[in-house]
MARZA-509522 format. One line per 3 residues: number of its first residue (from 1); their letters; for each residue x, y, z of C-alpha. Coordinates in steps of 0.5 Angstrom, whole numbers, plus 500, padded with zeros to 3 digits. Layout:
residues N
NUM = a = X Y Z  ...
end
This chain:
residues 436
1 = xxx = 500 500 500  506 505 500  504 511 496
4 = xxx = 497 509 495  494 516 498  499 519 493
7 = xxx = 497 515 488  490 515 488  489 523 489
10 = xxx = 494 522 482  490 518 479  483 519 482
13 = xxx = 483 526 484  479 530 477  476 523 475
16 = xxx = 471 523 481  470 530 481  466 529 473
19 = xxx = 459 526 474  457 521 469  450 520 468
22 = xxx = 448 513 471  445 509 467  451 510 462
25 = xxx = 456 509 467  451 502 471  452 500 462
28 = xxx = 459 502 461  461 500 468  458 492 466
31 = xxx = 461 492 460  467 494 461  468 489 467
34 = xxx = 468 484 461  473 486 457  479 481 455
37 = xxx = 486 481 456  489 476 454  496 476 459
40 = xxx = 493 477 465  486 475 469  481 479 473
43 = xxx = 479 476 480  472 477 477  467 473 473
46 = xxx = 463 480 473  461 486 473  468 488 474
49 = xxx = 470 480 470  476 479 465  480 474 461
52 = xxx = 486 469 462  491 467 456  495 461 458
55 = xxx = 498 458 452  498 451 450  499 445 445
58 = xxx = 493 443 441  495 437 438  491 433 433
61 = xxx = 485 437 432  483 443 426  479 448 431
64 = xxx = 477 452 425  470 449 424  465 447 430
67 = xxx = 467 440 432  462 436 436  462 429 438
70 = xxx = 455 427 442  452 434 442  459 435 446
73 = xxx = 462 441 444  470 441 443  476 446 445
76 = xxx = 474 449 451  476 445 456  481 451 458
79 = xxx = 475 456 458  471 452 462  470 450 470
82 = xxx = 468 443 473  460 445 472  460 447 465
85 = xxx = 465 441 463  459 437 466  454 440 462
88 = xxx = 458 439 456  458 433 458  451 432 457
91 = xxx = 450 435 451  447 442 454  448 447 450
94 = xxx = 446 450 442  450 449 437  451 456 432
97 = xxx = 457 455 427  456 462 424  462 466 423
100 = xxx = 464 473 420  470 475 416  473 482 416
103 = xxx = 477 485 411  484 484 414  482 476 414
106 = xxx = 480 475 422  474 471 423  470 470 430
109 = xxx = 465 464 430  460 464 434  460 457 435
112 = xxx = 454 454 440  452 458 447  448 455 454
115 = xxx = 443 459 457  440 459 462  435 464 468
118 = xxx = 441 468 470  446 468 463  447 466 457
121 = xxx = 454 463 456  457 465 448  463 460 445
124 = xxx = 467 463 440  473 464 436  478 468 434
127 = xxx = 482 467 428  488 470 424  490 466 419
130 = xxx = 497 471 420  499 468 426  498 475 430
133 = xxx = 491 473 434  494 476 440  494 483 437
136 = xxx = 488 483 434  484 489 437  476 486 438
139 = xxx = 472 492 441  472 491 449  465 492 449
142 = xxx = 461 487 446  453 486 446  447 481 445
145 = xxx = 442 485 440  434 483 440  427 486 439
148 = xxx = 426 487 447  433 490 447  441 490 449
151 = xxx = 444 485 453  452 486 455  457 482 456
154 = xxx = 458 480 464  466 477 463  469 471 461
157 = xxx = 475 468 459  479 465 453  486 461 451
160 = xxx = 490 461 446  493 457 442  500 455 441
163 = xxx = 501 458 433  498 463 436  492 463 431
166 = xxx = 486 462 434  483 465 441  478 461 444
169 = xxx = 473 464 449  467 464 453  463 470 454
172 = xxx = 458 471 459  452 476 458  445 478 461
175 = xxx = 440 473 460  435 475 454  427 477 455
178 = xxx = 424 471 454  421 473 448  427 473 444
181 = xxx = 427 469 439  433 472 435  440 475 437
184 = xxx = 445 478 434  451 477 436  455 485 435
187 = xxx = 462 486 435  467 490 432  475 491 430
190 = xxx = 479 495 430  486 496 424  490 500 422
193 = xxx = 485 507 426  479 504 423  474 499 426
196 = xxx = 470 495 422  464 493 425  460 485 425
199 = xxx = 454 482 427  452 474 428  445 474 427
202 = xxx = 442 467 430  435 464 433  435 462 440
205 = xxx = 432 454 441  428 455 448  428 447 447
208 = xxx = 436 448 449  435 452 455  435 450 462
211 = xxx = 431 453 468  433 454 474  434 449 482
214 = xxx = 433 455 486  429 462 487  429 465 494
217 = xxx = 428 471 497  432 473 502  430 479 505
220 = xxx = 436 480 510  439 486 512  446 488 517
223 = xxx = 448 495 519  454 496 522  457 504 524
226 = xxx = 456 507 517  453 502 513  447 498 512
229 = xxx = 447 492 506  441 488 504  441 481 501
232 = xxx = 435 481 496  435 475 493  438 468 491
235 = xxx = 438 465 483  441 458 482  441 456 476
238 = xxx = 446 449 472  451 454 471  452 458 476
241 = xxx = 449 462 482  447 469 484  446 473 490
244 = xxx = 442 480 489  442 486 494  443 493 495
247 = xxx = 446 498 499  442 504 499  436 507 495
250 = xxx = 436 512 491  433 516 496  439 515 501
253 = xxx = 444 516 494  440 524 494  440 524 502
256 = xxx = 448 522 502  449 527 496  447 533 499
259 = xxx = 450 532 505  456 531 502  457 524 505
262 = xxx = 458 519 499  458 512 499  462 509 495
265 = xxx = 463 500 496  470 498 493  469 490 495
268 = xxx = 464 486 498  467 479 501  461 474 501
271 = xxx = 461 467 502  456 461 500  457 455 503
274 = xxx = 452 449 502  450 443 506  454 446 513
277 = xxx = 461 445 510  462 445 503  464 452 500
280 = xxx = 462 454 493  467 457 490  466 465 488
283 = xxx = 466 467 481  466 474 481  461 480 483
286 = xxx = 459 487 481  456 493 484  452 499 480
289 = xxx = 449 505 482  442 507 477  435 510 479
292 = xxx = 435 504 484  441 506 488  447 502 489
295 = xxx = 447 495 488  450 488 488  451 482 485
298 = xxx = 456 476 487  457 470 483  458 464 485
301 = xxx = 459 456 481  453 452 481  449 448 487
304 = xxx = 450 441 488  444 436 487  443 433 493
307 = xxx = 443 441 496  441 440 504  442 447 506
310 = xxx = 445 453 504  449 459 508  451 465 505
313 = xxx = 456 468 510  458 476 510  465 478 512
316 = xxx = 467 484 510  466 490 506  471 496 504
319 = xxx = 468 502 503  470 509 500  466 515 503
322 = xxx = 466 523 502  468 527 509  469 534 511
325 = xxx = 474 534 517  478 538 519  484 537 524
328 = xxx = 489 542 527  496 540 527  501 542 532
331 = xxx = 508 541 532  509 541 539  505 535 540
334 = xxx = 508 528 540  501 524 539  493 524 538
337 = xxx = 488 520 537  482 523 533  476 519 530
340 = xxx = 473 520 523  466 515 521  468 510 527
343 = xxx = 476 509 525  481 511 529  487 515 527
346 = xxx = 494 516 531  497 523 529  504 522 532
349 = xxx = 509 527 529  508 532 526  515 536 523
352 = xxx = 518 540 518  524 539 513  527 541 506
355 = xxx = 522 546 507  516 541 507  511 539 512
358 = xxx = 510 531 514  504 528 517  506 522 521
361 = xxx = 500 518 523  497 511 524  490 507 523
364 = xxx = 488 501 522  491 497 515  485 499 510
367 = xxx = 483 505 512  486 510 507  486 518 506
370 = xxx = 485 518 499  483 525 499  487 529 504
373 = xxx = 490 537 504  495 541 509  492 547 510
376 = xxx = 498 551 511  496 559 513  490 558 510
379 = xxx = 492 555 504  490 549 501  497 544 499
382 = xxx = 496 538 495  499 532 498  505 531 494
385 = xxx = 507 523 496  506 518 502  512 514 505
388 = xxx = 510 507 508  514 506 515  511 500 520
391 = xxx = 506 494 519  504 492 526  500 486 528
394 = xxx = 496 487 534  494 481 539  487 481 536
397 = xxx = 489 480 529  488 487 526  494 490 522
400 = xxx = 496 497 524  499 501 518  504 507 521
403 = xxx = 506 512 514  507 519 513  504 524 509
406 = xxx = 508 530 505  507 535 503  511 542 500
409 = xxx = 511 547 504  511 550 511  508 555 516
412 = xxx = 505 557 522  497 554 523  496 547 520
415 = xxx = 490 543 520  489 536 516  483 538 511
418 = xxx = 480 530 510  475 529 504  475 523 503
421 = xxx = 477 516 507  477 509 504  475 503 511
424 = xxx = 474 496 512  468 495 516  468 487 518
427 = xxx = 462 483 520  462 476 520  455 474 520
430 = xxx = 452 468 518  445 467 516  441 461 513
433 = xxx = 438 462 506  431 455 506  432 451 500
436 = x = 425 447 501
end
């Protein structure tokens, strides 16, 4: 964490200040969780998804067309996880086989999809006869266009082959209205400054889709200090599960806004947990904020069959909120503690040197000042960088994180001017979801 508060005063500082229409940013928010990169992966599958690129040797087989044997489709074991090999296995799915080619001579064929009530899963595939597939720059922003309207692409992930000729992905996107019949599949390359789009029109066969194993409504809420967080709602389906809630509503959003206290949730830690002990491995999670207010999802793998009960354990949750604190600074003083939104802060030195004044304090590991000033006889002075100095583990786990503020410049009257502050709230709290 060195340097963070710089970094993200840097990077963050004009970008928080421009407000983004919401309903555009929820769509671009969830699209571009879905983008693929190929040499590195994302912890989601989400909202915030990503892609993997591992390179391997696919001996003894031609990839160019659809290859199915018993209904089963072929080359994208790398892609998938235990749960949809299984499906796989079973024959699941419907077979699409069409393609595009652009002017360049790269094609993407949509080779077959899954769907069920919570997604519908796109396999398809990249091909560059050149040998440079890991260059070709595909449109982060991929949709399903249908009569009832657009569905975008949630995450995925792909594999690309040893000759670097081909890219195998699987993309998941927003299940379709149920009344859709045809989909168009909507993508578009960019060579040479120019982007070419195309469309893969298909017809979906509901005879193919699968359902659902659970639907339940939750309806549980926690408050802890600052924060209050709902879940809403449970959707288990073949091909994975999703737990729905919120954290505030669109009302609270205004109410927070003008007071200059706005919330913004960074991660949420949640646990799913079937038949008392078996831990159903996280797939990703997203957040969105729209006229509902801000929202949640987090995604899990499928539930076992022989389901018996189910736990949904909430652990923790990082939040980013707006503040409006100011601290007198003295440097005669040796050590003092204050406290903003129930984290408590150490000031324990503060001193000049180089015509620069320093702000040593001490908090708890995940509370950061990512927005913070130095009043400086009246004026306002940017921090300029953070230094790292102690990690200390306490008795009771916590880790307390020692690191000193920098700013340019001295004078006579200090104060710290707090605008905004990032924390962990911790809540360990278990709770049963019925699944008769």
């Amino acid at each position: 964490m060195e340097n963070i508060e710089n970094m993200l005063k840097e990077r963050k500082k004009t970008l928080d200040k421009v407000e983004v229409p919401e309903e555009l940013g929820e769509r671009l928010s969830r699209a571009l969780n879905g983008k693929r990169v190929l040499k590195r992966r994302n912890n989601s599958w989400r909202i915030k998804a990503a892609a993997v690129c591992l390179a391997v040797l696919l001996a003894g087989y031609n990839f160019n067309t659809l290859a199915f044997y018993g209904k089963k489709l072929l080359g994208y074991d790398q892609v998938m996880n235990g749960t949809l090999k299984q499906l796989n296995e079973l024959g699941k799915g419907q077979l699409i086989g069409k393609s595009h080619t652009f002017q360049n001579g790269v094609s993407v064929t949509l080779d077959g999809i899954m769907l069920d009530e919570s997604q519908l899963l796109a396999f398809y595939t990249v091909h560059d006869p050149r040998g440079q597939v890991d260059s070709v720059n595909l449109q982060p922003i991929m949709q399903l266009n249908g009569l009832f309207g657009s569905y975008m692409a949630e995450g995925g992930q792909g594999e690309i082959n040893e000759e670097n000729t081909e890219i195998k992905w699987l993309m998941g996107f927003e299940p379709p209205f149920f009344l859709e019949r045809t989909l168009h599949f909507k993508f578009g390359l960019i060579d040479d400054n120019t982007l070419e789009e195309g469309a893969i029109s298909f017809k979906l066969d509901r005879t193919k889709a699968m359902g659902r194993t659970l639907k339940k409504t939750i309806d549980q809420t926690f408050e802890l200090e600052q924060t209050k967080i709902k879940f809403e709602s449970i959707l288990a389906s073949p091909t994975r599960t999703v737990i729905y809630g919120s954290i505030q509503n669109i009302l609270e959003v205004a109410r927070d806004q003008l007071r200059g206290e706005r919330l913004r949730m960074n991660h949420l830690t949640v646990s799913l947990i079937a038949n008392n002990n078996e831990v159903i491995s996280q797939q990703g999670g997203g957040m969105s904020t729209d006229m509902r207010g801000i929202t949640f999802e987090q995604s899990f793998d499928a539930l076992p069959e022989d389901l018996q009960s189910l736990h949904i354990k909430l652990e923790s949750m990082s939040v980013d909120r707006d503040v409006n604190e100011k601290v007198n600074l003295n440097k005669v003083e040796t050590k003092r503690e204050i406290e903003i939104l129930g984290q408590e802060i150490e000031i324990d030195r503060v001193y000049e040197s180089n015509d620069s004044t320093f702000v040593t304090i001490t908090s708890d590991e995940s509370t950061v000042l990512t927005r913070v000033y130095l009043m400086i006889d009246g004026n306002e002075v940017e921090l300029q960088n953070t230094v790292t100095e102690n990690l200390d583990k306490l008795p009771d786990g916590r880790i307390r994180h020692t690191r000193t503020l920098h700013f340019p410049g001295k004078g006579d009257n200090l104060a710290l001017h707090i605008e905004r502050i990032t924390f962990t709230e911790l809540y360990n709290i278990t709770f049963e979801v019925p699944v008769n």
